[in-house]
N, C-alpha and C positions, 0 to 999 in steps of 0.2 A: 232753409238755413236757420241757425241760430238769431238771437233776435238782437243788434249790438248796442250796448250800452257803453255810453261816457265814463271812462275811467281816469281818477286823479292819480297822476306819478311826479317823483320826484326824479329830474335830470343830476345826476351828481358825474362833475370831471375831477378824474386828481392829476396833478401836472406838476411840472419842476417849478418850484419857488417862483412867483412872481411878485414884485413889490411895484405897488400906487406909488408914485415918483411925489406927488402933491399931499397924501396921507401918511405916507411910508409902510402904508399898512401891507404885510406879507402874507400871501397865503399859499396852499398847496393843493385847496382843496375849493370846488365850484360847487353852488346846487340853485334849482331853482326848480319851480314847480311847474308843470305841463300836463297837457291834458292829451288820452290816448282811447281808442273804441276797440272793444271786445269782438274778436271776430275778424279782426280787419289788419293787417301789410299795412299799417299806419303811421309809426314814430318815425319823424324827421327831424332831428335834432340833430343838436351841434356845436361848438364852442366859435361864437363871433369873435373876432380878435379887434374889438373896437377901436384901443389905442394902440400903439406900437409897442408899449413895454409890455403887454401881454404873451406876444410870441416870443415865448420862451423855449430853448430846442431842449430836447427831451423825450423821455416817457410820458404820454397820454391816456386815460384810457377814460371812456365814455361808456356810462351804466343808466339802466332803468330799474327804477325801483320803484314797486308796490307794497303798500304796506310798511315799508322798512327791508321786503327780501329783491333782491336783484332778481329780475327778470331777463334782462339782457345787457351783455356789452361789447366792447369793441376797445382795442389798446395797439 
């Protein structure tokens, strides 16, 4: 088999407007960074809905990207 290497990706969700109740701050758009292996049925990601103004109904859509190009998503 192939020999797998640790690859860094960026998680980025885009979603319907959600605003920080305590910040006010507004966004549409998620990212953060995550780590994925070459070779390998491995990303398991996902958007945690930690506080309840998070769950906003809507369009979702969840992307992997290397580099800067999308590798994968899901909406």
């Amino acid at each position: 088999g192939e020999e797998v290497e640790e690859v860094d990706v960026t998680i980025k969700v885009t979603h319907p407007a959600i605003t920080n109740p305590e910040t006010k701050e507004q966004r549409t758009v998620s990212t953060w960074e995550d780590t994925a292996w070459t070779y390998a049925p491995n990303i398991h990601t996902g958007y945690r809905f930690d506080e309840e103004w998070e769950a906003a109904p809507g369009e979702w859509m969840i992307q992997v990207l290397y580099q800067g190009k999308v590798l994968a998503e899901k909406g």
